[in-house]
Structures are given as structure tokens and as C-alpha cells.
C-alpha positions as CSV (number, residue, x, y, z in Angstrom):
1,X,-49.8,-12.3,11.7
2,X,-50.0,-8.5,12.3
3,X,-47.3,-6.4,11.5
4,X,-46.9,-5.3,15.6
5,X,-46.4,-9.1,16.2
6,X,-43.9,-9.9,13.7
7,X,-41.8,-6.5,14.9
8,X,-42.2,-8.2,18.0
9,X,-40.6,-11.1,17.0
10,X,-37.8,-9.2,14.7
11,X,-36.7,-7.2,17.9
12,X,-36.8,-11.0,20.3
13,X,-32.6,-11.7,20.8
14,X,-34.9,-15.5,21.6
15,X,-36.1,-15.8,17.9
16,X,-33.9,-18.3,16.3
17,X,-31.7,-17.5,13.6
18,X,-34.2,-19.6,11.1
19,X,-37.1,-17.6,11.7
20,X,-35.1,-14.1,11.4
21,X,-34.3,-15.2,8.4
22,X,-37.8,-16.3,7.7
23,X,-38.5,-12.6,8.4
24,X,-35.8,-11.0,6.5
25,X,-36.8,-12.7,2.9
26,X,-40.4,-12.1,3.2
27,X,-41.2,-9.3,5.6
28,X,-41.9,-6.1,5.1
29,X,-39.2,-3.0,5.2
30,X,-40.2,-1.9,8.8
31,X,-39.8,-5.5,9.9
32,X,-36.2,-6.3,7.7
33,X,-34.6,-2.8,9.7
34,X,-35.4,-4.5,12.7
35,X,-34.3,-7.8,12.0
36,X,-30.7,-6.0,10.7
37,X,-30.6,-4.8,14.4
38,X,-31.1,-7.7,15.9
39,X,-27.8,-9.2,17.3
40,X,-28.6,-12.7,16.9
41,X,-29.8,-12.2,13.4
42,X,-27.5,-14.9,11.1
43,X,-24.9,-13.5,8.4
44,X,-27.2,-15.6,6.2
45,X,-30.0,-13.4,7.0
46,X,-27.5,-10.5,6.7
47,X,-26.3,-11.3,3.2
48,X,-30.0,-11.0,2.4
49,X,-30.4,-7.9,4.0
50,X,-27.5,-6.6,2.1
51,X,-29.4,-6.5,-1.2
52,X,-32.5,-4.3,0.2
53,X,-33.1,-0.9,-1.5
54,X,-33.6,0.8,2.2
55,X,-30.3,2.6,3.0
56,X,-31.1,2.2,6.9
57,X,-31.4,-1.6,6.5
58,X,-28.5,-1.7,4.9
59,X,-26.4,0.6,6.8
60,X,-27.7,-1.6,9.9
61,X,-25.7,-4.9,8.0
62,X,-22.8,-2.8,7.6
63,X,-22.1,-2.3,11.3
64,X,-23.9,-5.7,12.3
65,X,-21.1,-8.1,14.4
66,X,-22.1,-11.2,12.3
67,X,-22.0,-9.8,8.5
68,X,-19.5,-11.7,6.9
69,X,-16.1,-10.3,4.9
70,X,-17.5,-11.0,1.3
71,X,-21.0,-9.0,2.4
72,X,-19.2,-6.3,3.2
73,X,-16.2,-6.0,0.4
74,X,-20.1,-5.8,-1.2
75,X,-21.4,-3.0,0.7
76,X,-17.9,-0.7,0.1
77,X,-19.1,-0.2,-3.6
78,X,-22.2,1.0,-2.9
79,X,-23.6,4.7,-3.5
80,X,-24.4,5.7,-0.1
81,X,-21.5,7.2,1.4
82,X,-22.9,6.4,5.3
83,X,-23.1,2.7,4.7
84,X,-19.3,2.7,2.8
85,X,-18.0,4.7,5.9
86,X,-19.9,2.1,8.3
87,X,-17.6,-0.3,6.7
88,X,-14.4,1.7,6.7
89,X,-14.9,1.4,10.5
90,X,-14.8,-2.5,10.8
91,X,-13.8,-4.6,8.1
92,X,-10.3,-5.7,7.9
93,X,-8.3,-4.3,5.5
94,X,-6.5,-5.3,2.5
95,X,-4.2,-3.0,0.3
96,X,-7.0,-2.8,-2.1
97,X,-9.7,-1.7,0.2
98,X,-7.5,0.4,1.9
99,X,-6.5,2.1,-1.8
100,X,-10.9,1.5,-2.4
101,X,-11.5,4.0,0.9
102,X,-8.6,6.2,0.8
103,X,-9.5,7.4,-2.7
104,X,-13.5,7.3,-2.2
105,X,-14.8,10.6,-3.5
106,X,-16.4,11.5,-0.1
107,X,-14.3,13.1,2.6
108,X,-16.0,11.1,5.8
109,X,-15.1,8.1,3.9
110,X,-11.4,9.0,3.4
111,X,-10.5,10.3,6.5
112,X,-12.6,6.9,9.0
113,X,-10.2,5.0,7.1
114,X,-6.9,7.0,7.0
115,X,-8.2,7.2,11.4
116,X,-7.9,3.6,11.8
117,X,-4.9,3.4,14.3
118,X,-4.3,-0.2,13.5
119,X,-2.8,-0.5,9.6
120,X,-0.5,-3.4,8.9
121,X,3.2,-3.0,8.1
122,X,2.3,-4.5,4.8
123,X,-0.6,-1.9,3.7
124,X,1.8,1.3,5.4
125,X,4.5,-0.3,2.9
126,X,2.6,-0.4,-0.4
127,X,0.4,2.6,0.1
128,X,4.0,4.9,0.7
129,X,5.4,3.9,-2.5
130,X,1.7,4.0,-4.2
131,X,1.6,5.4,-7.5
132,X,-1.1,8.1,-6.1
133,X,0.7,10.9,-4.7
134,X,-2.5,11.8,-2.6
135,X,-2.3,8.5,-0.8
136,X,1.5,8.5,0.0
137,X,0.4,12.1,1.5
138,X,-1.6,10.7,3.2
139,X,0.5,8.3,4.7
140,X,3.2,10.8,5.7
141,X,0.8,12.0,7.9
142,X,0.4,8.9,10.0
143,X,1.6,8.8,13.5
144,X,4.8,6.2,14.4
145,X,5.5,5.3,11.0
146,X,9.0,3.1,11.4
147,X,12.2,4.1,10.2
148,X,11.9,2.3,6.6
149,X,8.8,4.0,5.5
150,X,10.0,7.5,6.8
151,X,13.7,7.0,4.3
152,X,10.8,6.4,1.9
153,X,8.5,9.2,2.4
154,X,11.4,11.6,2.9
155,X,13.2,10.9,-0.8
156,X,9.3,10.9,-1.9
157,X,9.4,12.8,-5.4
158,X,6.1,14.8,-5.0
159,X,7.1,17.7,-2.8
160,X,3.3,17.3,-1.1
161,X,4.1,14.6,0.3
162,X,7.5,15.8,1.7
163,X,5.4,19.0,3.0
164,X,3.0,16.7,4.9
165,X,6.1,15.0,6.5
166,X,7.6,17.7,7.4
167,X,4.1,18.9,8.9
168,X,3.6,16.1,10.6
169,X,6.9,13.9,12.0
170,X,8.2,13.7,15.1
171,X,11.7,11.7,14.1
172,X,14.4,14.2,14.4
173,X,16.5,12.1,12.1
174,X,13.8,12.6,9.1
175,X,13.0,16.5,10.2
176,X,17.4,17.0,9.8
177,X,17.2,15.2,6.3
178,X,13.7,17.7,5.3
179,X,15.5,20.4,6.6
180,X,18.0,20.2,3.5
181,X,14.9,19.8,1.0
182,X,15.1,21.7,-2.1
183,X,11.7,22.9,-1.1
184,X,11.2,25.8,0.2
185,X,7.8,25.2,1.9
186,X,9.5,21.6,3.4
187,X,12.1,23.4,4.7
188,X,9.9,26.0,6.3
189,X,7.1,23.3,7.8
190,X,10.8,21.9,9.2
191,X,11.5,24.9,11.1
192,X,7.4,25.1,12.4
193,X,7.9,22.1,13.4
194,X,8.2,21.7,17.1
195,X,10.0,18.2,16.8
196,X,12.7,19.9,14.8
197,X,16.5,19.0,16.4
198,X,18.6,22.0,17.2
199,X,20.8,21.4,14.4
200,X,17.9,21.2,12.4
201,X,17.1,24.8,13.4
202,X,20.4,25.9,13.4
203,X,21.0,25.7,9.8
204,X,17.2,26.3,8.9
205,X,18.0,29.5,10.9
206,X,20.5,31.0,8.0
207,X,18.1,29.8,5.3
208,X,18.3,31.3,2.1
209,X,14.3,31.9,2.1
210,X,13.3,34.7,4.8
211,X,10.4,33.1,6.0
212,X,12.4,29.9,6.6
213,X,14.8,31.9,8.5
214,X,12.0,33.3,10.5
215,X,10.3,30.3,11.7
216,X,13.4,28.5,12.6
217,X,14.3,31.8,14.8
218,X,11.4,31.7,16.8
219,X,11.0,28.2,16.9
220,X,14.5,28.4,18.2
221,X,13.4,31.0,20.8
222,X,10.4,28.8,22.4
223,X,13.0,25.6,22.7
């Protein structure tokens, strides 16, 4: 069989599942990318697929519907940043893939899976008490976190991570507590800080630190 007729037939959504993975074990590269693409092709075909040196191929299991969990907990590890960022995307998360991806040593990596707006309580809840101060940062960053994981972040130890909350919450009740910090740049992301309560402003307002006391003023002035 040509190689034109068995692309043909990797490309078919009507080949069966047997014969994809027929041409997944024994065809050649051009013809494996193709059956990686194909939507009906079978997660046994897939797992296959997985092992290929050809980063496209591979990249093309990563986002592929029917690659199984274990295939992909697989393709996190590997070298190519594209195809560990594919999975970031899609697979469901655990706390020790989350912890894998948030502390991956390429950016694009970090930040698909720190973008995912679904995170269960229970990874939100070990990550903010995490012995990695860059990952609880991270966390205090996160939109809607409830009130528990806020009294966390907020007594947090590593003043980055207090500077990131005060950066980025919108709970007046947290923004009053970081207004008291011992910090000088919490308090001053406090008074930047547009969700920051009137009281919250008032005393940032007669601040010890000058700078403090000038961002709370004219934070003051545009309420």
C-alpha cells in the first residue's frame, strides 16, 4: 500500500479503531501524526503514540479526547515544554500535578496551569500552606479564594506572598487585616488597592511610610 493510501486511511473518522492501531505501531511518522489526529483513533493506539520520538505526534496525544489519565501523568515529564503545557490544559489535577506544573521551569507551563479557573477546594488548601513560598504566591493571586484560605494567606510568613494578596484581593475584611502588616510594601499594595475599605484607607492614610500615606490619599480621592 502506498503511502497516499494509508494517509488516506489514517485521516478516515470510518477506519476502525483496530486498524488505526494497526497503523500507529507499524506506519510511518507522516502516517502515526495523522492517526494522533484522528478522533476516533483508540487510547490504545494513543498510548502507543505516546512513546514516538516526533514531538508533533506526541503533542497531538496530549490534546487527543480519548488519551487516557496514566498516558498523560506520562507525557507531563517529558522535555518538550509544548506537549507538558498541552496537558496542563486538560488533565485533571491532583495536588501533585498541580505542585509538578506550577513549579515546571518553563513559564507557559506555570501560568496554563495556575489559569485553570476550576481548582478543587482540596488542591487551593494544600498548595496555600505548601512548603514553596512561590506556589502559595501563587495562590494568593487567585480570584474568589474563600474565607479560610484568605486567614491563611494573610498570616502567611513569607512577606511575598502577603504582597501578592494585597495586590490582588478583593475581600475588604483580608485588605483591613494587610493594612496593619509589618510590611511596608503590603501595606502600600493595600492602599493601591482599589478594593481597599475606607477604614482601611483611613489609617493607611497616616502611615508611618510616605509612600503608604500617599497611595492611600489618592486612592482615597478617586473613591
Amino acid at each position: 500500500m502506498s503511502l497516499a493510501d494509508l494517509k488516506k486511511e489514517a485521516v478516515n473518522s470510518q477506519t476502525s479503531s483496530k486498524r488505526l492501531l494497526e497503523l500507529a505501531q507499524t506506519a510511518p511518522a507522516a502516517v502515526q501524526l495523522l492517526v494522533a489526529n484522528n478522533p476516533k483513533t483508540s487510547a490504545a493506539a494513543l498510548e502507543y503514540l505516546s512513546g514516538v520520538p516526533q514531538k508533533n505526534t506526541v503533542l497531538a496525544v496530549a490534546k487527543h479526547k480519548n488519551t487516557p489519565k496514566k498516558v498523560l501523568e506520562k507525557l507531563a515529564t517529558l522535555p518538550h515544554a509544548i506537549v507538558r503545557q498541552a496537558v496542563a490544559r486538560k488533565i485533571p489535577l491532583t495536588t501533585a500535578l498541580f505542585k509538578l506544573f506550577a513549579t515546571d521551569k518553563r513559564a507557559e507551563v506555570r501560568e496554563t496551569v495556575m489559569a485553570r479557573e476550576k481548582l478543587s477546594a482540596v488542591i487551593i488548601a494544600a498548595m496555600a500552606k505548601d512548603a514553596d513560598p512561590n506556589i502559595r504566591e501563587m495562590i494568593a493571586q487567585r480570584p474568589k479564594l474563600s474565607p479560610v484560605i484568605l486567614q491563611i494567606l494573610v498570616n502567611d510568613p513569607n512577606s511575598n506572598v502577603r504582597i501578592a494578596l494585597a495586590f490582588a484581593c478583593k475581600n475588604k475584611v483580608t485588605l483591613e487585616t494587610l493594612a496593619k502588616d509589618s510590611d511596608t510594601t503590603v501595606r502600600y499594595w493595600v492602599a493601591c488597592n482599589y478594593a481597599s475599605s475606607a477604614a482601611a484607607l483611613a489609617l493607611l492614610s497616616t502611615d508611618s511610610s510616605a509612600k503608604v500615606r500617599k497611595a492611600a490619599i489618592a486612592n482615597q480621592k478617586r473613591v
